[in-house]
C-alpha positions as CSV (number, residue, x, y, z in Angstrom):
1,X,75.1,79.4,111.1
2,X,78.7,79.8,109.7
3,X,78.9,81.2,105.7
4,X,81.4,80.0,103.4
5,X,83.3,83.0,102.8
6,X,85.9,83.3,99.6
7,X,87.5,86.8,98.9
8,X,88.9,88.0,96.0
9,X,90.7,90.8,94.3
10,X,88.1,92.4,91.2
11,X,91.0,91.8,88.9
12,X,94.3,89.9,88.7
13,X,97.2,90.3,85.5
14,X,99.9,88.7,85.2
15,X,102.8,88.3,82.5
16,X,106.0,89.8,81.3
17,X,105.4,93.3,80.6
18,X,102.1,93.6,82.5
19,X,103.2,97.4,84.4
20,X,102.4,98.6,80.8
21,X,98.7,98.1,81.6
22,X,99.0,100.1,84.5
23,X,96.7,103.3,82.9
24,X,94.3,100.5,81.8
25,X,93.9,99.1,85.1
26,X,93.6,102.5,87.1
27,X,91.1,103.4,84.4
28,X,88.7,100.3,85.0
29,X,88.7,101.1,88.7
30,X,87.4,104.6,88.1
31,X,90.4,106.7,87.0
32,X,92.3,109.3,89.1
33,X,94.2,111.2,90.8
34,X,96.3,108.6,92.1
35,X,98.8,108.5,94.8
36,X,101.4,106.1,94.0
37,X,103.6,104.8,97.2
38,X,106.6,103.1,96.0
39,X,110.2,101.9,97.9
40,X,113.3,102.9,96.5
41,X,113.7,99.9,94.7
42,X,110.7,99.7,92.7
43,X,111.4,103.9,91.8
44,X,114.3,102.9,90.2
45,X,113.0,99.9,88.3
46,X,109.5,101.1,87.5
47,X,109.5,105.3,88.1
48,X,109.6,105.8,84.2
49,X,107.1,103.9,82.8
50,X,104.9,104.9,86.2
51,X,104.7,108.8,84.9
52,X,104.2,107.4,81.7
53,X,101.0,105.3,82.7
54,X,99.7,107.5,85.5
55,X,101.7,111.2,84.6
56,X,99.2,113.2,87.1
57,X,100.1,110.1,89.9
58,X,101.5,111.7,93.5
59,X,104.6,109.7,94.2
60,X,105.1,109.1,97.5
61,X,108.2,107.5,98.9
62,X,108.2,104.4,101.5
63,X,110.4,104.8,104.1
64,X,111.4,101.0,104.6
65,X,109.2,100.1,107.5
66,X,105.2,99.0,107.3
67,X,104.3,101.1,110.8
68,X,101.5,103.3,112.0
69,X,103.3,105.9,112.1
70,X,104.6,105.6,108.3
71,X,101.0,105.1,107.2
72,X,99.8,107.7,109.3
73,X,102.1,110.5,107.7
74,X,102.1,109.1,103.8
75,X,97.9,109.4,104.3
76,X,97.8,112.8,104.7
77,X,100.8,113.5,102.2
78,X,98.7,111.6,99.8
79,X,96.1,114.7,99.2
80,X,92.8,114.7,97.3
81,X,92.9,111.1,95.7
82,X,90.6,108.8,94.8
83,X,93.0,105.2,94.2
84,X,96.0,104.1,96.4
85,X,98.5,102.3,94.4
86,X,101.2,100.2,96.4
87,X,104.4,99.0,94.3
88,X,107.4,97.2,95.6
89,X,108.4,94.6,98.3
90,X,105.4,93.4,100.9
91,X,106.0,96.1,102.9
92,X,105.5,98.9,101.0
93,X,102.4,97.4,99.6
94,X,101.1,97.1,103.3
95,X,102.0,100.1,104.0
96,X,100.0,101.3,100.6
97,X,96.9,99.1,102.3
98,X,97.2,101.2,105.6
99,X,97.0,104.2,103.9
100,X,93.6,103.2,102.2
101,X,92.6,101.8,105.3
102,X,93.3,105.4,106.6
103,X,91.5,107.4,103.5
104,X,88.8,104.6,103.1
105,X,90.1,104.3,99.4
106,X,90.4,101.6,97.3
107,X,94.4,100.4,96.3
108,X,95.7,99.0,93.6
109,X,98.8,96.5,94.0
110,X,102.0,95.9,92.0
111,X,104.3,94.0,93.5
112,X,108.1,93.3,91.5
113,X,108.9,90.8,94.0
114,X,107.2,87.0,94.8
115,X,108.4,86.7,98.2
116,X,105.1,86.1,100.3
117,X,100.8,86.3,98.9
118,X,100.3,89.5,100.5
119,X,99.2,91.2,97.1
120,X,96.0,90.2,96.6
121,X,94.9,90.1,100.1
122,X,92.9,92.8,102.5
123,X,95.1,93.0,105.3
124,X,98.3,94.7,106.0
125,X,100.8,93.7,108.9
126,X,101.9,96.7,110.9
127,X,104.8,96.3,112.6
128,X,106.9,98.8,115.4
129,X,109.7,100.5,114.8
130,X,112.0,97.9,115.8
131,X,110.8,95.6,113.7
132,X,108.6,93.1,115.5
133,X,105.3,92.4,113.9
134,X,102.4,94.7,115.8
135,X,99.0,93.6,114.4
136,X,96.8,93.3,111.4
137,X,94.6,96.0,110.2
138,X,91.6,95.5,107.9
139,X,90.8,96.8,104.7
140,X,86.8,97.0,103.9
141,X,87.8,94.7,100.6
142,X,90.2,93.1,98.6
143,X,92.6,95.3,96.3
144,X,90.4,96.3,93.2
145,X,93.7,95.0,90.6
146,X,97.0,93.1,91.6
147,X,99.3,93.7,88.6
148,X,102.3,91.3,88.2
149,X,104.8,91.9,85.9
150,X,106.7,88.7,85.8
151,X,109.9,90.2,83.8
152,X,110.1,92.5,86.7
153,X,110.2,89.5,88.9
154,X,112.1,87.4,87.2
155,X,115.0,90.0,87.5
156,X,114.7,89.9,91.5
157,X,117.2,87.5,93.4
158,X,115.8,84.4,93.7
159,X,116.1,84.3,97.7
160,X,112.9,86.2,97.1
161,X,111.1,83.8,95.2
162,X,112.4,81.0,97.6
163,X,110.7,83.1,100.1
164,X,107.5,83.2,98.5
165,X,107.4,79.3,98.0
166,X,108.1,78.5,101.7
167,X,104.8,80.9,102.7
168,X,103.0,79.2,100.0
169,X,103.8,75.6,101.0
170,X,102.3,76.4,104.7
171,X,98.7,76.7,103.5
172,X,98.6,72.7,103.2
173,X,99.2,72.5,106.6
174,X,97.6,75.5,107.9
175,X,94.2,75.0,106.1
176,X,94.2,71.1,107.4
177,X,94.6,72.8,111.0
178,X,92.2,75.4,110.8
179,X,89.3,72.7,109.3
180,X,90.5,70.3,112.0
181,X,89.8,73.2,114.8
182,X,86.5,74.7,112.9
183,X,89.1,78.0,112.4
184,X,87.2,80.7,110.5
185,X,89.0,82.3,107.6
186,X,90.0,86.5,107.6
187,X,86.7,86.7,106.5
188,X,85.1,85.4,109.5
189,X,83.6,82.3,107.1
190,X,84.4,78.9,107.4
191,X,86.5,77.5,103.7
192,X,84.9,76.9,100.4
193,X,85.4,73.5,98.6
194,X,87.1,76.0,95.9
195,X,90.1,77.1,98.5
196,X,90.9,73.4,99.2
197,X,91.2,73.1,95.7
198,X,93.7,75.8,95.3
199,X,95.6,75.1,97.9
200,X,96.1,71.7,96.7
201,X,96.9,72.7,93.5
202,X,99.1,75.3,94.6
203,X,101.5,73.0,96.8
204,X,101.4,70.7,93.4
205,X,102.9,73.4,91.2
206,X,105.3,74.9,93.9
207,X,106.6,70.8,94.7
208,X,107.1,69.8,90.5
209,X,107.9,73.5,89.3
210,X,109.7,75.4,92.1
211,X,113.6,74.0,91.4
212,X,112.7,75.2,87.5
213,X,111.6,78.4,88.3
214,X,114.6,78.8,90.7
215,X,117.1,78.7,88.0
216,X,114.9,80.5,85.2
217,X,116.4,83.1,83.3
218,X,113.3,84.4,81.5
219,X,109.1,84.1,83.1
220,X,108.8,81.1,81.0
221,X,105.8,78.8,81.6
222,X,107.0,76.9,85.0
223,X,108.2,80.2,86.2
224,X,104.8,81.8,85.3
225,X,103.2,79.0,87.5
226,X,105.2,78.9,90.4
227,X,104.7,82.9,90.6
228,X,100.9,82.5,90.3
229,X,100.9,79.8,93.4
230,X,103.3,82.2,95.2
231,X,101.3,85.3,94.9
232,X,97.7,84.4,93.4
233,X,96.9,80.7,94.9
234,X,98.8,81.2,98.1
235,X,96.9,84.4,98.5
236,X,93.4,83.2,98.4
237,X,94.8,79.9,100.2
238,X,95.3,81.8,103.4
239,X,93.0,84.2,103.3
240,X,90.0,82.7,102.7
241,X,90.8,79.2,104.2
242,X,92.8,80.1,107.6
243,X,96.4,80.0,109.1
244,X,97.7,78.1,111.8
245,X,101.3,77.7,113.6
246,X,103.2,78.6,110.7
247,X,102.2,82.1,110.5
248,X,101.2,82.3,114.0
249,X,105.1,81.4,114.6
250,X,106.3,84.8,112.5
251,X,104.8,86.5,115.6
252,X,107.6,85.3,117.6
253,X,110.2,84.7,115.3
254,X,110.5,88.0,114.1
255,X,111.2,89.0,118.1
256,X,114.4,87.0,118.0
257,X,117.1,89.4,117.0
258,X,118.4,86.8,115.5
259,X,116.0,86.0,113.2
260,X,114.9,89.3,112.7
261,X,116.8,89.6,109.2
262,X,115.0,86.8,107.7
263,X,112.0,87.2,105.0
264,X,108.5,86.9,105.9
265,X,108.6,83.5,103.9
266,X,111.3,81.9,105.5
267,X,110.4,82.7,108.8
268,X,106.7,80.8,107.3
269,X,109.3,78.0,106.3
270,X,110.3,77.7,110.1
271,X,107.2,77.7,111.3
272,X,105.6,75.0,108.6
273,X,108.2,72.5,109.7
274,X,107.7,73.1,113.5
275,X,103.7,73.2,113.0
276,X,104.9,69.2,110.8
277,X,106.8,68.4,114.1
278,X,104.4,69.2,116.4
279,X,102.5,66.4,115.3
280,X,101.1,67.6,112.3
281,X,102.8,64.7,110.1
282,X,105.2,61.8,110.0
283,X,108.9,62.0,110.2
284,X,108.8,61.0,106.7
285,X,106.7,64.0,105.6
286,X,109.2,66.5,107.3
287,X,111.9,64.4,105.9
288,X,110.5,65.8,102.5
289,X,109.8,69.2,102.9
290,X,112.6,69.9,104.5
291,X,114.8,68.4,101.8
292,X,112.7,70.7,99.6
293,X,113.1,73.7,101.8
294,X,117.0,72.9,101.7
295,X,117.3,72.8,97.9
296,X,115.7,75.7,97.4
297,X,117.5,77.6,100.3
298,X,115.3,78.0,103.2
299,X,116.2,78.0,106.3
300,X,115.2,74.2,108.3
301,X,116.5,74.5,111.8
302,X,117.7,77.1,114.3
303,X,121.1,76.5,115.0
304,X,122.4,78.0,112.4
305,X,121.4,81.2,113.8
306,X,122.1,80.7,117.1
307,X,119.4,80.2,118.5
308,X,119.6,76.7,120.5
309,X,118.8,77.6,124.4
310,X,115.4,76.8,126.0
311,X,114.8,80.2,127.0
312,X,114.5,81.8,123.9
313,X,112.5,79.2,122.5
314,X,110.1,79.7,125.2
315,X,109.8,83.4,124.2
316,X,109.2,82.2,120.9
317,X,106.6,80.2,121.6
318,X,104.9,82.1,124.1
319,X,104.1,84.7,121.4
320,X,103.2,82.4,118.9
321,X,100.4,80.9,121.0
322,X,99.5,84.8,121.7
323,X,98.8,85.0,118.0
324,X,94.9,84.5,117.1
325,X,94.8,81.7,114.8
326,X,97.7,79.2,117.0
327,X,94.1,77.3,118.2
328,X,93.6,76.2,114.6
329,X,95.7,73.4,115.3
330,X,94.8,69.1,115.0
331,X,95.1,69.1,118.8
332,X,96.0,72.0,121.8
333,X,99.6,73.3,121.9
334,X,101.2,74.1,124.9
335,X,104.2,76.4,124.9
336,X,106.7,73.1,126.0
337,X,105.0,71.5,122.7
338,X,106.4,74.0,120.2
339,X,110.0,74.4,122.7
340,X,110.1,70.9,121.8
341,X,109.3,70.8,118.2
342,X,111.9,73.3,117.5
343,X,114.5,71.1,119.7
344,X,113.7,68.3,117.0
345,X,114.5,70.3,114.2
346,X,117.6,71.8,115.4
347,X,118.6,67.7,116.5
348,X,117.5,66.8,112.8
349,X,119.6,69.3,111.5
350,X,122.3,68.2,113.4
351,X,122.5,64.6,113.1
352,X,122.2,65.8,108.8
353,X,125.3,65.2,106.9
């Protein structure tokens, strides 16, 4: 028999100001000492009012790639702890998973950016050295509190957020693939009725409120929305209902030199509108989400990047169908299915005004 299987962070806050509740959070899930592991950015933002709210904290610096070897050295500079917290970018707070994953502790996530819904989730992407995505490692659970200060996000450039709202609008697509394939979730369950719900929801908020929160000065209540779909609903969305093409697709994206600059997101972007092309839904669909994508940024097509020859879209799509959730799919993808897909958008793209 196959469980329905949701997971779920113990706590979620969100709200302008909310890194002020940072000693109160660290408290509830049983105090220190704390290793805090932080990238640059998120020193220089945060590093004050960190010492403040956790002054016996170890800070340990990220050094800008999520590898095993980065996690492997920050575990044992972490020292006698008892709570990983992660804060910054989605690297750094996979990297802050692998090192729990290392110590068997439990972490605590702050992110000051809404560019994908790896916060509240219990894996981490590991990636080489050269930048190419690896594989997924496992926490035991969820992270014990996500804390999201939306002033802090608000103040981030806004290619960020655009990020997060092209991984968020996959899940539609993805969860529809993995119930059409009987795809279990990360949990190794099968989707509650509650993760449909969210996911539909979610795609509802990003689709009325996203071009608001866009061009928000202050987290006002659209912006507070669209950052709860990006990091909260998005979150649960994929990890307790399943992915599909568009994220199996970042495996061989992000192998394309290329594309190898491009945000998780975006890359997710890529991937959603091949996975729509691929037979997924009508031309009038993709006509939509990629006017969508556009508005808010994204990228919709290839060429722009270069990347236009058959080979490499072969490579592409020979590591996408490597990836071990491409099966959760409406029917079986060969690797000339997605060469062609990705053919169509580049063509749409260029017969575009």
């Amino acid at each position: 028999m196959t469980f329905r299987i949701l997971g779920t962070p113990q706590r979620y806050v969100q709200g302008p100001g909310a890194i002020e509740r940072l000693g109160t959070e660290i408290e509830i899930a049983g105090g220190g000492p704390v290793a805090v592991i932080a990238d640059p950015v998120a020193q220089g933002l945060l590093g004050e009012t960190v010492a403040a709210q956790a002054p016996q904290a170890r800070m340990l610096a990220f050094g800008g790639e999520c590898t095993a070897g980065e996690i492997e050295a920050l575990a044992e500079r972490a020292g006698d702890v008892r709570l990983i917290v992660g804060i910054g970018g989605g690297k750094a707070i996979d990297t802050a998973k692998g090192v729990a994953i290392k110590r068997d502790l439990p972490v605590g996530i702050v992110p000051t950016i809404a560019s994908n819904d790896s916060p509240t989730s219990h894996i981490a992407v590991i990636y080489t050295p050269d930048h190419a995505v690896e594989g997924v490692w496992h926490m035991r659970a969820n992270p014990f509190f996500v804390l999201v200060d939306t002033a802090v996000i608000a103040g981030a450039p806004r290619r960020f957020l655009a990020a997060g709202i092209g991984d968020a609008m996959s899940k539609p697509y993805e969860l529809a693939g993995a119930l059409a394939a009987g795809g279990l979730n990360f949990f190794g369950g099968a989707p509650t009725e509650l993760t449909q719900a969210i996911v539909e929801r979610a795609s509802e908020i990003l689709l009325r409120d996203g071009p608001a929160a866009m061009t928000a000065t202050t987290p006002d209540e659209p912006f507070e929305r669209v950052v709860e779909a990006t990091i909260l609903l998005s979150g649960l969305a994929f990890e307790s209902g399943g992915l599909s093409i568009a994220h199996s697709m970042v495996r061989g994206l992000s192998r394309m030199p290329q594309l190898s600059h491009l945000l998780h997101g975006e890359m997710v972007a890529l991937g959603t509108l091949t996975q729509i092309a691929a037979g997924q839904g009508d031309d009038a669909e993709l006509d939509r989400l990629t006017a969508f994508f556009d508005s808010l940024g994204l990228p919709t097509d290839f060429r722009r990047f270069g990347v236009t020859d058959e080979a490499a879209f072969h490579d592409i799509a020979t590591a996408t169908l490597a990836a071990p959730y491409a099966g959760n799919f409406i029917k079986p993808l060969a690797a000339a299915d997605l060469v062609k897909s990705m053919h169509s958008l580049n063509a749409r793209a260029k017969s575009r005004p």
